[in-house]
Structures are given as structure tokens and as C-alpha cells.
FIVOLO-97610 format. One record per residue: z negated, y negated, x negated of N, C-alpha, C, O in turn. Coordinates in pm, whole numbers, padded with zeros to 5 digits, always signed. Example, Ala and Ser with C-alpha at 12.3 -4.5 7.8 and 13.67 -1.06 7.14 Angstrom:
-00780+00569-01319-00780+00450-01230-00780+00330-01320-00846+00332-01424 -00708+00225-01285-00714+00106-01367-00787-00003-01290-00804-00114-01341 
// end
This chain:
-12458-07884-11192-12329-07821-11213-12314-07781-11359-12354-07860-11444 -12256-07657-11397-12289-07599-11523-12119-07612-11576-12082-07573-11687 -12020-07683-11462-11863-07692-11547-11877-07842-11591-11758-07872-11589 -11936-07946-11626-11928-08063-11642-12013-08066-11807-12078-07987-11877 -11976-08180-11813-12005-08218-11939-12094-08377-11986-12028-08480-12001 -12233-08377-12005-12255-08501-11989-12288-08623-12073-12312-08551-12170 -12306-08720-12110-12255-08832-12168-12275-08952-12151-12323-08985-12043 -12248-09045-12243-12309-09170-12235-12220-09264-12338-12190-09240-12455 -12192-09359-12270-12115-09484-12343-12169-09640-12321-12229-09648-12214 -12165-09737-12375-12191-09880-12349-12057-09942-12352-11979-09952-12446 -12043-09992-12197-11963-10065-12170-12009-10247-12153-12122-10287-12181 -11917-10322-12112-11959-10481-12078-12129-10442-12134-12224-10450-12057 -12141-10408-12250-12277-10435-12287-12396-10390-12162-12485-10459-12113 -12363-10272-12141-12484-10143-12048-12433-10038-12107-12336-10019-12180 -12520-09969-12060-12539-09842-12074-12543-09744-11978-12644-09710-11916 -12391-09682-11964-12333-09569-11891-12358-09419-11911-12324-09367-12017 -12417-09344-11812-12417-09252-11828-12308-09218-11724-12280-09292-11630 -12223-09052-11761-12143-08988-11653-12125-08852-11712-12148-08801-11821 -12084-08821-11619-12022-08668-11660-11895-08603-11633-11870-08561-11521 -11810-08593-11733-11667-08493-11750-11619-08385-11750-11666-08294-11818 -11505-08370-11668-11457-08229-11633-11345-08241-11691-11325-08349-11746 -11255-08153-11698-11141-08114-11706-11067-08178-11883-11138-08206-11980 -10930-08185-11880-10906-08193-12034-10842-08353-12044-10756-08406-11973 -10922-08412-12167-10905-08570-12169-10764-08566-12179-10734-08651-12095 -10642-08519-12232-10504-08504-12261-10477-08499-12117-10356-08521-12128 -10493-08487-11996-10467-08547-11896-10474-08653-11806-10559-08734-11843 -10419-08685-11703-10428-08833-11607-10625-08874-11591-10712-08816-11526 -10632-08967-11660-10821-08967-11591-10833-09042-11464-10801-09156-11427 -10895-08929-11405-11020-08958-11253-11125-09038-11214-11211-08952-11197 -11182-09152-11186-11279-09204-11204-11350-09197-11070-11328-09278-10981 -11412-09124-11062-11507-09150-10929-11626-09235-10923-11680-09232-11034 -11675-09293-10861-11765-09402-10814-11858-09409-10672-11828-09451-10561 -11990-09347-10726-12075-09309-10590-12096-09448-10541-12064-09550-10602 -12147-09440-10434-12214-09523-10356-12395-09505-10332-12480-09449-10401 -12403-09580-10206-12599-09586-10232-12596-09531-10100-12528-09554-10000 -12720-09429-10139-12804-09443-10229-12803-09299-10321-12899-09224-10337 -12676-09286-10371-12644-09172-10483-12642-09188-10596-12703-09281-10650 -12556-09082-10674-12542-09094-10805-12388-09013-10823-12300-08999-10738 -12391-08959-10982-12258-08930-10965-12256-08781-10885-12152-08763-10822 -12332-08695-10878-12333-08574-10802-12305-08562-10678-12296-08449-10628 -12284-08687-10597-12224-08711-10448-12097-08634-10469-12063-08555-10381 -11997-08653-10615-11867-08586-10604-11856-08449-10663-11750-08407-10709 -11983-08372-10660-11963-08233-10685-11887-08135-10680-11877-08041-10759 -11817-08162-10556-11727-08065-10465-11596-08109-10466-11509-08035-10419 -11551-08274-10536-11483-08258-10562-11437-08280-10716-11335-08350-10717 -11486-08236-10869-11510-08314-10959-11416-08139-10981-11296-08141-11009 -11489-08006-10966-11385-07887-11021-11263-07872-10942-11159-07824-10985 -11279-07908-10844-11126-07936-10738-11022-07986-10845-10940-07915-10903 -11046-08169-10866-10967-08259-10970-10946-08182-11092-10828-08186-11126 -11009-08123-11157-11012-08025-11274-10900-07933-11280-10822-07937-11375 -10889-07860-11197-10835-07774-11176-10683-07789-11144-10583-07723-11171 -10705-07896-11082-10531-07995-11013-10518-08033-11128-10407-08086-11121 -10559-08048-11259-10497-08093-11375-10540-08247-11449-10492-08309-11543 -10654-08272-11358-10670-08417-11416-10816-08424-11461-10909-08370-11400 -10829-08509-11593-10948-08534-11660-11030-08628-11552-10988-08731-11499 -11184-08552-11530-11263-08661-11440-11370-08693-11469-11450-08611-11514 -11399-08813-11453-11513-08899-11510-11581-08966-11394-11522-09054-11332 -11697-08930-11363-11811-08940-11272-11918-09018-11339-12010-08957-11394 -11912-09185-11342-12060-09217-11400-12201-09245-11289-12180-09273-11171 -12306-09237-11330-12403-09337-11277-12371-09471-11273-12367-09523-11384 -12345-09548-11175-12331-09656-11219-12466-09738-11248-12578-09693-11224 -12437-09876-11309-12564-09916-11377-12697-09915-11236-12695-09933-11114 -12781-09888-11317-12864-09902-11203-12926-09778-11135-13024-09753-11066 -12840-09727-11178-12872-09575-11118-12860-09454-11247-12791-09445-11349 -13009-09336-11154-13009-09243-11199-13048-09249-11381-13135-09304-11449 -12932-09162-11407-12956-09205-11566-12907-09320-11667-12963-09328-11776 -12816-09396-11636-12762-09482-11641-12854-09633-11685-12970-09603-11656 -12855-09751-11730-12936-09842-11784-12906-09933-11643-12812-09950-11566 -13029-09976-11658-13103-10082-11523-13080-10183-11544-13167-10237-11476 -13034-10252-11582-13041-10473-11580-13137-10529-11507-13133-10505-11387 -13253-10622-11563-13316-10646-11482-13218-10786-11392-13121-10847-11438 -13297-10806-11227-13228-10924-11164-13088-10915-11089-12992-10842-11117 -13097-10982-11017-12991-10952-10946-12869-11027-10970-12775-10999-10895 -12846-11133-11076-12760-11120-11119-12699-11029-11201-12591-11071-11242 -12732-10901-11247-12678-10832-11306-12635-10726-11286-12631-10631-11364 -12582-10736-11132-12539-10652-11020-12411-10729-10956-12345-10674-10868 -12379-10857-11004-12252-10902-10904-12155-10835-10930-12147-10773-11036 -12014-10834-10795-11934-10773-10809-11855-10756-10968-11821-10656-11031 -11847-10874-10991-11711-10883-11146-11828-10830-11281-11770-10840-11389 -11950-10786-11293-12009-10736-11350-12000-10582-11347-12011-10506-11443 -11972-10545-11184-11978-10403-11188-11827-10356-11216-11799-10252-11277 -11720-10462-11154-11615-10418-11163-11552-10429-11341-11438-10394-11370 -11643-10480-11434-11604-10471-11549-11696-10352-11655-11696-10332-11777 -11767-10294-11540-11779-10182-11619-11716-10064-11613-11737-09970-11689 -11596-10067-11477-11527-09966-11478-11406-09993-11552-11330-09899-11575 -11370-10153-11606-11254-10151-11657-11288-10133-11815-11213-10131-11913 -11434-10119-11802-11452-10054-11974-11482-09933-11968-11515-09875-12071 -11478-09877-11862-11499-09725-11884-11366-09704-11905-11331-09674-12019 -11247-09720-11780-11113-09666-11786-11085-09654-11946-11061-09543-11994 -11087-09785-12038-11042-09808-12166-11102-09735-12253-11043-09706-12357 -11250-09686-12228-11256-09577-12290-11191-09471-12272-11256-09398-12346 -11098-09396-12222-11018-09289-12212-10876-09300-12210-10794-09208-12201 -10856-09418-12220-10677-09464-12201-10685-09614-12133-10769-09703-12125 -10535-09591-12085-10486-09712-12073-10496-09765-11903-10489-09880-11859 -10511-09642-11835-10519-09646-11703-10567-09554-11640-10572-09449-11703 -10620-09551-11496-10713-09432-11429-10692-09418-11266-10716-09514-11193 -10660-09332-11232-10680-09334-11044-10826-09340-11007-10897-09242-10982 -10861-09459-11006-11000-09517-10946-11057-09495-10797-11041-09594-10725 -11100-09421-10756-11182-09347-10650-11327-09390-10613-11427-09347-10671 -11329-09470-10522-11504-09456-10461-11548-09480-10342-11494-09562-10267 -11630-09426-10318-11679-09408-10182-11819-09524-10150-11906-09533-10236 -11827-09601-10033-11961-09677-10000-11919-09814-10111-11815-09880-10117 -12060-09824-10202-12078-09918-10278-11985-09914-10355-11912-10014-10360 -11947-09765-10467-11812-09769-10531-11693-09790-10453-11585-09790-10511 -11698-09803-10358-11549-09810-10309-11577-09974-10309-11497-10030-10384 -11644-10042-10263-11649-10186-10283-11626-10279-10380-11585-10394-10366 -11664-10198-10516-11625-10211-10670-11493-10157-10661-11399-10235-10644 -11473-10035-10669-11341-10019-10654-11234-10112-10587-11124-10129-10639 -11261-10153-10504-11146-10244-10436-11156-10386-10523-11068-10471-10505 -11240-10403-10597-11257-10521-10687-11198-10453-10789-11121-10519-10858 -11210-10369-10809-11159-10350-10960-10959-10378-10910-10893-10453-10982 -10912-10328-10823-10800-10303-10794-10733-10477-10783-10625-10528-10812 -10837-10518-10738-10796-10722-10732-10794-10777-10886-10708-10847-10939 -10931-10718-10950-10924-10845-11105-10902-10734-11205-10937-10749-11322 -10858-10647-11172-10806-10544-11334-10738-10431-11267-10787-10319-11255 -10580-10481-11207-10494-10422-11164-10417-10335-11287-10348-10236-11265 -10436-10379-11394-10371-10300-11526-10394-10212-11558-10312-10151-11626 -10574-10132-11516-10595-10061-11556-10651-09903-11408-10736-09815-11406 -10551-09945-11323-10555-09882-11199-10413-09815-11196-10311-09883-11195 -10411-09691-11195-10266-09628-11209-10282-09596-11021-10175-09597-10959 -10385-09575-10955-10390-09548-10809-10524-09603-10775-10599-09615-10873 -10568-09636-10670-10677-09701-10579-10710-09592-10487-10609-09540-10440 -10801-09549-10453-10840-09484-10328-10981-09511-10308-11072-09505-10390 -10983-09547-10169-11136-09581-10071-11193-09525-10006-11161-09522-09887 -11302-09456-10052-11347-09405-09909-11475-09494-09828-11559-09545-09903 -11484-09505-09739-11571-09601-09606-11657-09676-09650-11778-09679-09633 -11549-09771-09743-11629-09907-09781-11526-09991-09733-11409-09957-09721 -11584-10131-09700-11499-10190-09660-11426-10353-09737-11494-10439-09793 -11300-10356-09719-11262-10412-09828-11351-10614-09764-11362-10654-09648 -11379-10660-09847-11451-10752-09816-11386-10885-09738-11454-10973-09684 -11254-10880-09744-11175-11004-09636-11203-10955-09518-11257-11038-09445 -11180-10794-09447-11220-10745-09357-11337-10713-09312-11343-10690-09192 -11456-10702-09389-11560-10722-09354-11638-10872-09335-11752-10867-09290 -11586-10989-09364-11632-11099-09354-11589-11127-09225-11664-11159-09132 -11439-11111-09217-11326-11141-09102-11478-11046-08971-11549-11120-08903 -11495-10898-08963-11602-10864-08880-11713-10947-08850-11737-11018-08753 -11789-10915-08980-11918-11042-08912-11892-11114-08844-11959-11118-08741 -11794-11200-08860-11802-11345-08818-11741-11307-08647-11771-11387-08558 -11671-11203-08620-11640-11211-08475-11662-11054-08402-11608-11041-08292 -11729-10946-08451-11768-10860-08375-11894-10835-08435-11921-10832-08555 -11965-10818-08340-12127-10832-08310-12181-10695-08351-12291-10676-08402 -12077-10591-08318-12082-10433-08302-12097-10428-08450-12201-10367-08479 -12018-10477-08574-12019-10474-08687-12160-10557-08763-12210-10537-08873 -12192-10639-08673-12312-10757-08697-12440-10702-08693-12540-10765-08727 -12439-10586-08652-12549-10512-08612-12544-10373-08695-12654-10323-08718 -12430-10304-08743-12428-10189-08775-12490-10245-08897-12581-10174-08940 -12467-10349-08964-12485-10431-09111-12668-10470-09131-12735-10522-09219 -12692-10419-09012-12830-10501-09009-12945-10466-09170-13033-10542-09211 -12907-10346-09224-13028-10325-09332-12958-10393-09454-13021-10411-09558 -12858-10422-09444-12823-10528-09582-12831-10651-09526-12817-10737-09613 -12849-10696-09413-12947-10815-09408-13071-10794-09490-13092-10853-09596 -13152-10710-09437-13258-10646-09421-13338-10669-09606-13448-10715-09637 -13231-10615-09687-13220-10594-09838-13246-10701-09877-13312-10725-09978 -13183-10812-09773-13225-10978-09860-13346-11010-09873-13367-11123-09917 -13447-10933-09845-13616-10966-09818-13609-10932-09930-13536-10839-09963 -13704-11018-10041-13747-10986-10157-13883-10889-10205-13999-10923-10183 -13842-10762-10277-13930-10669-10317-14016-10540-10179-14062-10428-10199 -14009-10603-10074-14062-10524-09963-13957-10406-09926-13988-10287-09921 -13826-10457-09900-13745-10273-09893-13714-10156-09988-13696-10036-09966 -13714-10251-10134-13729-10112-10221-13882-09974-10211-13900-09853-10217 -13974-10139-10186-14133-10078-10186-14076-09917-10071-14055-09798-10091 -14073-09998-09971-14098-09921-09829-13986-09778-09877-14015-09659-09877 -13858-09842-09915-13764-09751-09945-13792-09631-10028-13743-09519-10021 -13905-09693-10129-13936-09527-10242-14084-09533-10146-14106-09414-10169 -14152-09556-10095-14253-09492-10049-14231-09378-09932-14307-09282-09918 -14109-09405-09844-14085-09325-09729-13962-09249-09789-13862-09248-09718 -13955-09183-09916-13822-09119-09943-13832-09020-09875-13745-09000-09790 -13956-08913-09893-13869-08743-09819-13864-08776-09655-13865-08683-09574 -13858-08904-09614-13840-08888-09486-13718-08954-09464-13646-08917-09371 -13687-09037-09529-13537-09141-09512-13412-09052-09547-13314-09032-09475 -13436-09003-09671-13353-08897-09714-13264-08783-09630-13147-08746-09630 -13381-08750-09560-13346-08616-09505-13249-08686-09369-13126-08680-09367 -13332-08750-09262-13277-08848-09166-13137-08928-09213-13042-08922-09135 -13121-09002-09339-13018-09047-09366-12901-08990-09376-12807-09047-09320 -12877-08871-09446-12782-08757-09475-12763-08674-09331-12644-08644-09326 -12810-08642-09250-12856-08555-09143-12739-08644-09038-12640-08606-08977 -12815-08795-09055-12706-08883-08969-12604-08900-09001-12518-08887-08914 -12565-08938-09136-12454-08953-09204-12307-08886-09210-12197-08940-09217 -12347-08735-09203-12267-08637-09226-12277-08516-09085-12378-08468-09036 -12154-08497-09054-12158-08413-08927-12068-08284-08911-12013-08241-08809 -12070-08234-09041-12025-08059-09094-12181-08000-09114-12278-08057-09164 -12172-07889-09069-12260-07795-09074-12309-07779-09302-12233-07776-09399 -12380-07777-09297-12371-07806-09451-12324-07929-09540-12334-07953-09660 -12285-07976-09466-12229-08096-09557-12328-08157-09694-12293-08220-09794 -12442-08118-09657-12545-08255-09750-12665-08063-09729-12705-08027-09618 -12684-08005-09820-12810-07904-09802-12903-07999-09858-12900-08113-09906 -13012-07879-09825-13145-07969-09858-13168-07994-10020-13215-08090-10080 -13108-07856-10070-13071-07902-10237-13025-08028-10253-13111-08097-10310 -12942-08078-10231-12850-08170-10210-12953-08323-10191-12961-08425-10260 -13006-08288-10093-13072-08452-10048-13187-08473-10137-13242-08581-10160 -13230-08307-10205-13366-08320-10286-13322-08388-10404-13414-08450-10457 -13198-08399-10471-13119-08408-10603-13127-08567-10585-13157-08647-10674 -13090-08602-10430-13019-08748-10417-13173-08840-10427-13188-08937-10501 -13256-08797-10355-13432-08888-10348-13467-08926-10482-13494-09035-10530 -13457-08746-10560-13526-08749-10693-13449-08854-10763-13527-08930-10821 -13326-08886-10778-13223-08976-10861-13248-09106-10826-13244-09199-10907 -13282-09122-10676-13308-09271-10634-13429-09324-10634-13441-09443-10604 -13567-09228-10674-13672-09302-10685-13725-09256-10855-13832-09204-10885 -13618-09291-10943-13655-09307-11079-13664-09440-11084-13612-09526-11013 -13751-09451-11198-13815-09606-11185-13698-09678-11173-13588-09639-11210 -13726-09792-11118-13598-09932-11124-13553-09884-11061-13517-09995-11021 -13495-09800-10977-13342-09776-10955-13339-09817-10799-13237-09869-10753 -13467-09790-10707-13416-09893-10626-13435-10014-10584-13421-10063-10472 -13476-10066-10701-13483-10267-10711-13338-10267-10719-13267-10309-10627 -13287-10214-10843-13156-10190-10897-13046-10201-10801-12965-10292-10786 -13061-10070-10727-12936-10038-10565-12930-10132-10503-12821-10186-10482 -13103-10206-10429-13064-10277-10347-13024-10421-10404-13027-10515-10325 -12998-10436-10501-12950-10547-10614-12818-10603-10565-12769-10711-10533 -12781-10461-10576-12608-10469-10522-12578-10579-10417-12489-10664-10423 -12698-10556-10291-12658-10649-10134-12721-10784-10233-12676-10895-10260 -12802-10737-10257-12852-10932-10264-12781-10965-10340-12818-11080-10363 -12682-10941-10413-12600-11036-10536-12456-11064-10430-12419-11177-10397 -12403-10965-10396-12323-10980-10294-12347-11054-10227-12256-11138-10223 -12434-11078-10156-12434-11141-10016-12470-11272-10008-12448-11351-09916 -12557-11298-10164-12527-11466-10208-12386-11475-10233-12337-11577-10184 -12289-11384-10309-12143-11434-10339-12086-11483-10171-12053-11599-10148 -12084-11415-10104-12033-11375-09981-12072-11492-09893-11987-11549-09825 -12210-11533-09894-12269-11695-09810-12192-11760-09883-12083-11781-09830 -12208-11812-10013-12165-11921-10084-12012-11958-10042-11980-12072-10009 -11933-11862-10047-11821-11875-10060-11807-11877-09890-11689-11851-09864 -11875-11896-09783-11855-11902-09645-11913-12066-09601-11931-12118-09491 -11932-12118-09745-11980-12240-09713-11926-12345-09766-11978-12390-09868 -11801-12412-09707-11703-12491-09790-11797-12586-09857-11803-12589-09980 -11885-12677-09769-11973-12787-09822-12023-12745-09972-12039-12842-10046 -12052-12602-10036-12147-12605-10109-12014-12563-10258-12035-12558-10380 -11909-12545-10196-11803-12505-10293-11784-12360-10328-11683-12325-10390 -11862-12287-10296-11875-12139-10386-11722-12063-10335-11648-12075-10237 -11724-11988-10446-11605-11971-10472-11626-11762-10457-11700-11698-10531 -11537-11699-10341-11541-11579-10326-11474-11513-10428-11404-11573-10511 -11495-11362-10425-11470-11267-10505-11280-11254-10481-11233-11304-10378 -11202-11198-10563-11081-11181-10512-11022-11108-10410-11082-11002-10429 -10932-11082-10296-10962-11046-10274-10743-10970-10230-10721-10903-10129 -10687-10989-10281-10543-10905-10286-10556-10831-10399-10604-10847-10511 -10477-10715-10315-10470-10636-10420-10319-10560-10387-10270-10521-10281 -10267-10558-10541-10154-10528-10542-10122-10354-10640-10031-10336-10720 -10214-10262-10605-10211-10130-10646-10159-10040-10579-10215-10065-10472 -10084-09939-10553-10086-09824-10430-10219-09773-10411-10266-09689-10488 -10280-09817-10319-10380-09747-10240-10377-09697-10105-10295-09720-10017 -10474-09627-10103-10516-09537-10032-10683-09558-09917-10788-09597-09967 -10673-09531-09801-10799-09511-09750-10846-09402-09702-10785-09346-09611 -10923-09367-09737-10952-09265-09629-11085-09255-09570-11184-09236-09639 -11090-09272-09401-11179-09342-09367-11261-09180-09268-11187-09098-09214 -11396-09168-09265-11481-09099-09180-11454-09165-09033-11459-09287-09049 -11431-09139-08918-11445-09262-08826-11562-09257-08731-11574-09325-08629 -11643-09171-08776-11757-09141-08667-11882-09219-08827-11977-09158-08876 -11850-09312-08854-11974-09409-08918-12014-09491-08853-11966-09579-08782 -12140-09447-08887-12277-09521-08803-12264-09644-08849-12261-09724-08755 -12255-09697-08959-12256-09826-09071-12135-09886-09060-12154-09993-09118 -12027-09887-09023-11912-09941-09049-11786-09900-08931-11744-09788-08902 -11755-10001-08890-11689-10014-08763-11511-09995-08813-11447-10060-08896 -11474-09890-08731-11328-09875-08757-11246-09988-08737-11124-09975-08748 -11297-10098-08708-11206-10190-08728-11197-10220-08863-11078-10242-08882 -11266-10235-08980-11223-10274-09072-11104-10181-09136-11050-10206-09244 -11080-10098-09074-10956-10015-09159-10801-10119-09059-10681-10090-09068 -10842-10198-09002-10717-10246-08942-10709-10422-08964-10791-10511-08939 -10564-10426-09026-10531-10570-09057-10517-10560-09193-10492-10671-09240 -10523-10473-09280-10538-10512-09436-10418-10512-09475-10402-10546-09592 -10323-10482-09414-10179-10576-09503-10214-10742-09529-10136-10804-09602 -10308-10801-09480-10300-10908-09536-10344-10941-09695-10313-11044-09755 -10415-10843-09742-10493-10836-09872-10394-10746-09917-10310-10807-09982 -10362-10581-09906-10336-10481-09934-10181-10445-09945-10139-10380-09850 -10098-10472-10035-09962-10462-10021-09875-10321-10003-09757-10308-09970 -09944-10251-10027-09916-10073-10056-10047-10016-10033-10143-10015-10111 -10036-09957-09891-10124-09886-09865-10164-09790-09764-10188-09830-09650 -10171-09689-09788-10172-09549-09670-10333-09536-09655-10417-09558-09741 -10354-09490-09510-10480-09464-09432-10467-09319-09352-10396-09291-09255 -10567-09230-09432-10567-09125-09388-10707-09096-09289-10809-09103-09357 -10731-09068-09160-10853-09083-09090-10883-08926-09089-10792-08844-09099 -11049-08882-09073-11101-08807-09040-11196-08781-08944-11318-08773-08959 -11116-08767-08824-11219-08783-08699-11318-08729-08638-11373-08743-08529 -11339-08625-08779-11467-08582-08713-11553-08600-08819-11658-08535-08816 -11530-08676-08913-11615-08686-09012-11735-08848-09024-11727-08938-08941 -11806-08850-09105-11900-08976-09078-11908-09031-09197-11822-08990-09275 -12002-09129-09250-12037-09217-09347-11957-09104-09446-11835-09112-09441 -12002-09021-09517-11974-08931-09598-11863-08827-09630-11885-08727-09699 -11730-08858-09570-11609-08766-09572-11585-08689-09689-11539-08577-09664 -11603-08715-09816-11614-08618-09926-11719-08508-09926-11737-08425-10015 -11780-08519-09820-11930-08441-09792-11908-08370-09678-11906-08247-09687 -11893-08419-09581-11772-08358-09438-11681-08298-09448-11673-08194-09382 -11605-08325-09508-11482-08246-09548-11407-08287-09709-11339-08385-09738 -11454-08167-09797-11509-08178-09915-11372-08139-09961-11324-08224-10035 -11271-08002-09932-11143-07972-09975-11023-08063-09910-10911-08067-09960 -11048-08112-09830-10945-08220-09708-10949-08370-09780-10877-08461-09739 -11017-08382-09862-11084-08551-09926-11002-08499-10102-10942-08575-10178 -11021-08390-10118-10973-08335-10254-10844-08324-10255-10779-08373-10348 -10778-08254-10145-10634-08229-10114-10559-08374-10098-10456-08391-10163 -10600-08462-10026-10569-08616-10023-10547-08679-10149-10442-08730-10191 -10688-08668-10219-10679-08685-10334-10495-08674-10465-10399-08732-10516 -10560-08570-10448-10437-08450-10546-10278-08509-10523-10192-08542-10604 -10281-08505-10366-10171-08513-10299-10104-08698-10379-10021-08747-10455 -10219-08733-10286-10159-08921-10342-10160-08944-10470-10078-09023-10517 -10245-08888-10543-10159-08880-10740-10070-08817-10759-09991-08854-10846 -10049-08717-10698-09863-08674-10787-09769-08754-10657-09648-08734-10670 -09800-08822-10565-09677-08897-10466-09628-09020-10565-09520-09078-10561 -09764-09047-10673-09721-09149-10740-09718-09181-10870-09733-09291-10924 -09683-09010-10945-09696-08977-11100-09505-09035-11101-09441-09035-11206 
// end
């Protein structure tokens, strides 16, 4: 993209790369890809936000793309990632409408629990907030199974291998399934997303994410051993907006979250899949736009 602007800051002690649109003297945007992307997942909607008037900031998150790697998987837990967005926000002000989709939306909803100060709005796209996804595992099977490759991730060093050895074939198949608009994901598109995900490290890095998680997530499912879960109320105006034709994630988790979620609207797209900013690229933007000035 030739309207963006690109860049690099050290936050919680890493090294952020992202790229900026629009004029910093306005509300800042923070978008937050998921896996196995980078920040170019929000292409389509990064001159949209621009244009509606708000400064937007798209990083790699660590781990990805251009962005600095940590070795280990502790250096992927949630309150690690979620404190690099509360040092990004502070690089640009005092507060940000925090946006992410997949893995960022998972951070995102952490960020909205342990650094509510620096969240002027929350929005999710088809990640699921983690009381509701535990609450799944444990009693629908349908969800127990859609989850199966982040089991899968817990195998040490064999799925990244397999993962960058079979890219131009996962790639193409992954996106193809994912997304169900005619165009949604071109082949430009999936060639941009492989090349970004098989730079060195990056997918030890990605799949870092499940294995740090999913020790937080056992531990804390095991009173005997004491571990102590991630937070998990959140008291921001948010927003969901969910694909409902995902292969990965069962529409039940969009139901019950007033118990975590005190303010919060759910906008569905029923013909859309894993990827709704990709499915429906001006309908995810318009949502967008819409739920920041409902709450300027």
C-alpha cells in the first residue's frame, strides 16, 4: 500500500514495527492482526479509517513479519502481548479504539480487562473472549474439535517445521476456506501473507502464542496446582462482530458474555467466515466508523 507510512518503535522492551495512516491530531486506531498474518490483513480497512477521520496504527505484532521475535514461549503470554499495545496506545496519546481480529482480538480483549485506561472503544472480530471459550471446551465437543490444531501447536517444534515446509499449499487452502466473498483473500493477498509468515522465527514465534496460552489456560483449570487465569471482565464499550460461517469457532461463544462484558453490542455477518474484514471489507469499516462516533 503506497497511502501508509512505515515505522518502528520499542515498546515493553521489543521491537514494533507498524504502519500509519491518516493525521496523528486525530482519534488513534489500533488494529491487531491475527495468525497467521501481519498488519496488511487490514488493508481495506486502514484508508477507509483514514478517511472517516481517524489516525491508524497497524503493527506487526511481536513475532511477526517485521517486527522483533523473543525467543521462547514465555515471551508470548497474554499480559506480555497485551502490554505492548498499552505501550503502543501511549505512544500516540492517552487512549485508542483498539480493534482485532483472531489472535489480536484475543489480546485485544485482554487489553480491554488489564489496561481499561487506555481503551477509548473495544471491538472484536472472531476471537473468542476466553471465559467463553473455556466455558466451550469444557461442555461442547463441536467447539472441542473445531480447536483441534491449537491442541495440535502444543507438540514441540514439529508444527512450525511442517507449517513453513507446506506453506504454498496451507496458504492457499486456508484463506480459500476461511473466507467466502468472491475475492475476499486474491492470490496477491495469500502470496504477501506465506511470504510474512515464513520469515525466519516467525512461525516458532505465532505458534508461541497457543503454547503460552494454553499453559495459562491448564494451570488456571487446575485448582490443585493454584495457577492463576488471565483477567477476564471487562468494563469498556465494546463491540463484536462476529463471521458466523467459522470453521474454527463456534457461534456459541458470542452468547452469554454479559457475564464478563458490561457494555456490549454484537453485530453478525451471516454470510461471512473466519475473516469478516476480508468478506466484507466496507460492512466491517462502516461498523467500525459507526461505533466510534456512537461513542465520541
Amino acid at each position: 500500500m503506497s497511502d501508509v507510512e512505515h515505522a518502528q518503535t520499542i515498546v515493553n522492551d521489543v521491537r514494533l514495527h507498524y504502519v500509519e495512516a491518516g493525521d496523528p491530531a486525530d482519534e488513534t486506531v489500533v488494529l491487531l492482526h491475527g495468525f497467521p498474518e501481519y498488519w496488511y490483513t487490514w488493508h481495506r480497512q486502514i484508508p477507509a479509517l483514514a478517511d472517516a477521520g481517524y489516525h491508524v496504527v497497524a503493527p506487526d505484532m511481536r513475532g511477526y513479519n517485521s517486527s522483533e521475535k523473543p525467543y521462547g514461549k514465555d515471551a508470548y503470554t497474554l499480559g506480555r502481548l497485551s502490554r505492548d499495545v498499552d505501550g503502543l496506545v501511549r505512544e500516540f496519546g492517552e487512549t485508542a479504539h483498539v480493534v482485532g481480529h483472531d489472535w489480536g482480538g484475543v489480546v485485544a480483549w485482554d487489553v480491554g480487562a488489564r489496561h481499561p485506561e487506555v481503551v477509548e472503544t473495544l471491538t472484536v472480530l472472531n476471537a473468542p473472549h476466553l471465559g467463553a471459550f473455556q466455558r466451550e471446551l469444557t461442555r461442547n465437543p463441536g467447539q472441542l474439535r473445531r480447536s483441534w490444531y491449537a491442541f495440535w501447536f502444543q507438540v514441540p517444534w514439529l508444527p512450525e517445521r511442517l507449517f513453513a515446509a507446506a506453506s504454498s499449499r496451507i496458504f492457499p487452502e486456508l484463506f480459500a476456506e476461511g473466507t467466502n466473498s468472491e475475492g475476499a483473500c486474491s492470490a496477491e493477498d495469500v502470496r504477501r501473507f506465506e511470504h510474512a509468515f515464513t520469515l525466519p522465527g516467525t512461525p516458532t514465534s505465532a505458534i508461541n502464542y497457543y503454547r503460552a496460552l494454553f499453559r495459562t489456560l491448564g494451570l488456571s483449570m487446575l485448582p490443585l496446582v493454584g495457577g492463576e487465569g488471565p483477567p477476564l471482565d471487562v468494563d469498556v464499550p465494546t463491540q463484536l462482530l462476529w463471521g458466523v460461517d467459522d470453521d474454527a469457532l463456534s457461534p456459541a461463544l458470542t452468547e452469554g458474555l454479559g457475564e464478563w462484558v458490561s457494555d456490549l453490542r454484537i453485530v453478525r455477518f451471516p454470510d461471512a467466515g473466519h475473516w469478516p474484514h476480508l468478506d466484507e471489507p466496507e460492512a466491517v469499516a462502516d461498523s467500525l466508523v459507526e461505533f466510534f462516533g456512537d461513542r465520541d
